[in-house]
GUMAR-794972 format. One line per field, with one value per residue: residue number from 1; x, y, z of N, C-alpha, C in turn. Coordinates in nm, 2 decimals. Layout:
BEGIN
resi = (NUM|...)
n_u = (X|...)
n_v = (Y|...)
n_w = (Z|...)
ca_u = (X|...)
ca_v = (Y|...)
ca_w = (Z|...)
c_u = (X|...)
c_v = (Y|...)
c_w = (Z|...)
***
This chain:
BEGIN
resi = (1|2|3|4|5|6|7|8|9|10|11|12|13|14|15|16|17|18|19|20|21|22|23|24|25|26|27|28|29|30|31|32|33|34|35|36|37|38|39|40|41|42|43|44|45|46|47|48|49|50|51|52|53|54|55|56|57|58|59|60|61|62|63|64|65|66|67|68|69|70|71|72|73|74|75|76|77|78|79|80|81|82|83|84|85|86|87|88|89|90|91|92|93|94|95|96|97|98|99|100|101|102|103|104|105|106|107|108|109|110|111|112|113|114|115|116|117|118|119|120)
n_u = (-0.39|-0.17|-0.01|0.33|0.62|0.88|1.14|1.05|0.97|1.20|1.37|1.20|1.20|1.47|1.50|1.29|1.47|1.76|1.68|1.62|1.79|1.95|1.97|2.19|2.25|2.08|2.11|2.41|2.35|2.19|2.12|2.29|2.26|2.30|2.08|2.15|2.23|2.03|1.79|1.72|1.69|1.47|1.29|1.24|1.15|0.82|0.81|0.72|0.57|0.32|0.31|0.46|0.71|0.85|1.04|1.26|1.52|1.80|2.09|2.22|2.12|1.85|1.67|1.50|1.23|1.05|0.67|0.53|0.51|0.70|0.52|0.27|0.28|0.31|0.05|-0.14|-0.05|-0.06|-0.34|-0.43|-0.37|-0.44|-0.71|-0.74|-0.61|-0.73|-0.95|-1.10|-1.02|-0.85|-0.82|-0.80|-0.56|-0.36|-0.44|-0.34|-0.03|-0.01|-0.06|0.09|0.34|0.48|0.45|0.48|0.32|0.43|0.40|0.17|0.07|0.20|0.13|-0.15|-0.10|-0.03|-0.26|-0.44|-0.32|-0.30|-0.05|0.20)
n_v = (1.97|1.79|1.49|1.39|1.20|1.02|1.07|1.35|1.48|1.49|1.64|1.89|1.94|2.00|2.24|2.43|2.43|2.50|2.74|2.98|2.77|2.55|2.23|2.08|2.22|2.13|1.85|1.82|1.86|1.69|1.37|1.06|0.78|0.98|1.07|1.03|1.30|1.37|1.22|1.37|1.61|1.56|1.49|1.70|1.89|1.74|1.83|2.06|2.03|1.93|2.21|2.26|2.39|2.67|2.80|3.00|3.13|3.16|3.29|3.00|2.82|2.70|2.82|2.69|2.77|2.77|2.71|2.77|2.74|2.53|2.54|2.53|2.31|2.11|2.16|2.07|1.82|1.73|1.74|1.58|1.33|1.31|1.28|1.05|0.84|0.89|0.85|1.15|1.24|1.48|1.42|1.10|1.08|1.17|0.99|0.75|0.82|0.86|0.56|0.43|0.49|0.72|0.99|1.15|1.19|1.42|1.59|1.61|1.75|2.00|2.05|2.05|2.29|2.50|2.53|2.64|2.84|3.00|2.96|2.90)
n_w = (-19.56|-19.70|-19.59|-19.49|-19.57|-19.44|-19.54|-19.68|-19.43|-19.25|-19.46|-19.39|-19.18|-19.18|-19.36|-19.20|-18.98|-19.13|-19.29|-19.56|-19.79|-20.07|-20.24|-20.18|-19.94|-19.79|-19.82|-19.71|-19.44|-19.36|-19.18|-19.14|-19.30|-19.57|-19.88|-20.20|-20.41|-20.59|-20.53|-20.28|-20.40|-20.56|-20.33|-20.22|-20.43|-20.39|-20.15|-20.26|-20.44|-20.27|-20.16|-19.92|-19.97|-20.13|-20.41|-20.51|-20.76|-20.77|-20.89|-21.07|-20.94|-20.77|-20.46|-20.20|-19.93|-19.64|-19.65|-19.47|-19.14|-18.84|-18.62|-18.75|-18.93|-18.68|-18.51|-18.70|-18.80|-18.50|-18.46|-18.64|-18.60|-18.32|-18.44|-18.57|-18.42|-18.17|-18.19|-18.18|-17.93|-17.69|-17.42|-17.39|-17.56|-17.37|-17.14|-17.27|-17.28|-17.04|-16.91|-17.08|-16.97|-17.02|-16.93|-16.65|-16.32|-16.22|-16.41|-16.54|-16.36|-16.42|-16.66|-16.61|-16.40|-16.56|-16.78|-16.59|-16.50|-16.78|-16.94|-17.14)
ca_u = (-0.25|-0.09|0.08|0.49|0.70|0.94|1.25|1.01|1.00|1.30|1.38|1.13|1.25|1.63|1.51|1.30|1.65|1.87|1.60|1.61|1.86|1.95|1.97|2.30|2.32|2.02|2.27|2.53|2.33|2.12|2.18|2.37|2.31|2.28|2.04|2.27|2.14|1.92|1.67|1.71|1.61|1.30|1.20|1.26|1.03|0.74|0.74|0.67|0.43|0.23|0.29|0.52|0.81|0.88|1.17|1.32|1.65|1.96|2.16|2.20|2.04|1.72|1.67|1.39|1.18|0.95|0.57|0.43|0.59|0.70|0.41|0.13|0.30|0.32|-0.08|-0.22|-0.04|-0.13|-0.50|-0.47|-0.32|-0.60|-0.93|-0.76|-0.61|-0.79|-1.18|-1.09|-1.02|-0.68|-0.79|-0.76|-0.41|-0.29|-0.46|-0.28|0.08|-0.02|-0.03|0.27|0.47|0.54|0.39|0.46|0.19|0.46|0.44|0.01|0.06|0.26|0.03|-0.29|-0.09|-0.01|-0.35|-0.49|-0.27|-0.28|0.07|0.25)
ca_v = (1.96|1.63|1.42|1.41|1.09|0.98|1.15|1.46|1.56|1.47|1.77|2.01|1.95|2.08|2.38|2.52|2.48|2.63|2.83|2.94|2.68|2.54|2.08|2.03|2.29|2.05|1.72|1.86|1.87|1.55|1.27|0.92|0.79|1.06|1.04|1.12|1.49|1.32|1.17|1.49|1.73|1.48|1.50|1.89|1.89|1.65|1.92|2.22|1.98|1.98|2.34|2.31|2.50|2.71|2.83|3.14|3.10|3.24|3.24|2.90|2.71|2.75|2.81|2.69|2.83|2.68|2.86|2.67|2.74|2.43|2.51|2.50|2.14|2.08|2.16|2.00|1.69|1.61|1.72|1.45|1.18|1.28|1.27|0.92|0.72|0.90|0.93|1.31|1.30|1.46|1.32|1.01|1.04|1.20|0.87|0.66|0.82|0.81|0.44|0.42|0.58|0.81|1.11|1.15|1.27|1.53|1.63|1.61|1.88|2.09|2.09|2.13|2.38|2.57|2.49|2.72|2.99|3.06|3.00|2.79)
ca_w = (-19.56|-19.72|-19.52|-19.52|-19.56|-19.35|-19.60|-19.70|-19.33|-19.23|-19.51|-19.42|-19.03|-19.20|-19.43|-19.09|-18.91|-19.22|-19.32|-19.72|-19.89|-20.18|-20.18|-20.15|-19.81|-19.68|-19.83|-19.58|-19.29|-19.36|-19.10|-19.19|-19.44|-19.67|-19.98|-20.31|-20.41|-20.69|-20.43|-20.19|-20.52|-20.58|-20.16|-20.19|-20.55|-20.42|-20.05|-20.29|-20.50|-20.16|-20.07|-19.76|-19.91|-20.26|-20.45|-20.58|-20.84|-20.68|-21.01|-21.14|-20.83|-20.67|-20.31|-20.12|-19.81|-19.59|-19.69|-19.37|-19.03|-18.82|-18.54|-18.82|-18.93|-18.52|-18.48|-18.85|-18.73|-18.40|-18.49|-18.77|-18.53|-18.21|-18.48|-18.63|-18.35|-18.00|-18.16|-18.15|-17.76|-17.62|-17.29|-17.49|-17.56|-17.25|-17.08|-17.35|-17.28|-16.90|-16.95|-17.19|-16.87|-17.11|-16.88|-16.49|-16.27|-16.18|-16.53|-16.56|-16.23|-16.46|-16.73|-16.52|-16.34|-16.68|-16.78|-16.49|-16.55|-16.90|-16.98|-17.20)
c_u = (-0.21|-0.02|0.24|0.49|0.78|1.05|1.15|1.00|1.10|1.39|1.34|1.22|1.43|1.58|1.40|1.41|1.73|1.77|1.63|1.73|1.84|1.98|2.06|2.31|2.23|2.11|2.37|2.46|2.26|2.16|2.20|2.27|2.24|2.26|2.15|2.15|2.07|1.78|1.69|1.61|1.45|1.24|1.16|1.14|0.89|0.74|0.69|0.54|0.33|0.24|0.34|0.61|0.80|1.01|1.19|1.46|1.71|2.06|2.18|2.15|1.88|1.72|1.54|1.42|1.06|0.80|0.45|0.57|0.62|0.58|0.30|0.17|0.21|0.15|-0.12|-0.17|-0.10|-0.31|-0.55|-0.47|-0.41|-0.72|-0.88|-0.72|-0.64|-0.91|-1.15|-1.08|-0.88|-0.73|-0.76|-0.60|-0.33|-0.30|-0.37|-0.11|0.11|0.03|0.07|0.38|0.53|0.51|0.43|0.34|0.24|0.45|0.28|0.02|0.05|0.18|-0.09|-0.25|-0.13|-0.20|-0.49|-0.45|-0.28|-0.15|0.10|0.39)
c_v = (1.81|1.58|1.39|1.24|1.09|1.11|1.30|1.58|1.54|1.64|1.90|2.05|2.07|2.26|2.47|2.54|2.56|2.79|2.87|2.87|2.60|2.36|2.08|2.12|2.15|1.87|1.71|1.84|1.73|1.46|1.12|0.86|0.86|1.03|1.12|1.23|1.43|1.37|1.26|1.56|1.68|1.53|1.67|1.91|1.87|1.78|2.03|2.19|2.00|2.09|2.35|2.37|2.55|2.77|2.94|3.11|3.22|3.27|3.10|2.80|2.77|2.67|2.79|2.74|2.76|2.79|2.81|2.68|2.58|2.43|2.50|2.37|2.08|2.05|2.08|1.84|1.60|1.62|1.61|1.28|1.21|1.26|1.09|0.82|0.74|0.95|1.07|1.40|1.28|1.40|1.17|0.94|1.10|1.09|0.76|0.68|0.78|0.66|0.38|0.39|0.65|0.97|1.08|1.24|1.41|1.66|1.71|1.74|1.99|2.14|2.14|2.26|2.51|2.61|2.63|2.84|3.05|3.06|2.85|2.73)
c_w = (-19.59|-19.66|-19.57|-19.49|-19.52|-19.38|-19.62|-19.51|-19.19|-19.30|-19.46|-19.25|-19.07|-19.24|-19.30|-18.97|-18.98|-19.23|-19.46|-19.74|-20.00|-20.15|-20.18|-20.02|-19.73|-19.70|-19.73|-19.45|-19.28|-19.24|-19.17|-19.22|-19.49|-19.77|-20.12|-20.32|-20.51|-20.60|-20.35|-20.28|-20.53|-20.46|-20.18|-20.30|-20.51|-20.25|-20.11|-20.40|-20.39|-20.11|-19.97|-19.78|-20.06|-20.28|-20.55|-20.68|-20.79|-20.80|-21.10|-21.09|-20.80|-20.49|-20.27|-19.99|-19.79|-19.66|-19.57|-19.27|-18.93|-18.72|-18.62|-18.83|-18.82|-18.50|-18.63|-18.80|-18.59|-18.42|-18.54|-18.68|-18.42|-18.29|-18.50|-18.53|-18.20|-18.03|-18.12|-18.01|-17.70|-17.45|-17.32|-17.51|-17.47|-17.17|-17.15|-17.31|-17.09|-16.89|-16.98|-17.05|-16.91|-17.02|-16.77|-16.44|-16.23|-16.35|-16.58|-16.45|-16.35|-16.59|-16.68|-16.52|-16.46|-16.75|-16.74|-16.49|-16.62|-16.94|-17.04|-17.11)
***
């Protein structure tokens, strides 16, 4: 899976919120400042170049769809970011967010707990 840029998943993040649309519905929902629809159509082009969404013609537009759910993204991502910046160990970066103070211990409970249960 190729890696997204900042504007490319910024996009993809919209069309699995709209779900199939056409660039000017994702133009409207975009957040400030909004790229003119040129540079949208390009971001939208260059995500179906890598395969994360494709397009059907609606009459004189084409609608994209994602062809990659946001939890596959979700897992391909952080796999990519624990092999390259935690040596391929989530204890690694649960110790690193620990640290951060990004995590409480009442939080590390809650995961254990989960953990032990089988539940998300």
């Amino acid at each position: 899976m190729e890696k997204l840029t900042t504007q490319e998943e910024t996009a993809m993040r919209l069309i699995w919120e709209i779900g199939p649309c056409v660039v000017r519905m994702l133009q409207e929902k975009y957040p400030e400042p909004k790229p003119p629809y040129t540079t949208l159509a390009s971001v939208v082009k260059n995500l179906e170049r890598k395969g994360y969404v494709k397009n059907r013609r609606c009459g004189n537009v084409y609608e994209y769809y994602p062809l990659i759910s946001r939890e596959e993204y979700r897992t391909a991502f952080m796999k990519d970011a624990v092999s390259n910046l935690f040596s391929n160990s989530y204890k690694e970066l649960v110790s690193f967010f620990a640290k951060e103070e990004k995590i409480s211990a009442d939080d590390l409970r809650d995961i254990i707990e989960k953990i032990e249960t089988g539940k998300e």
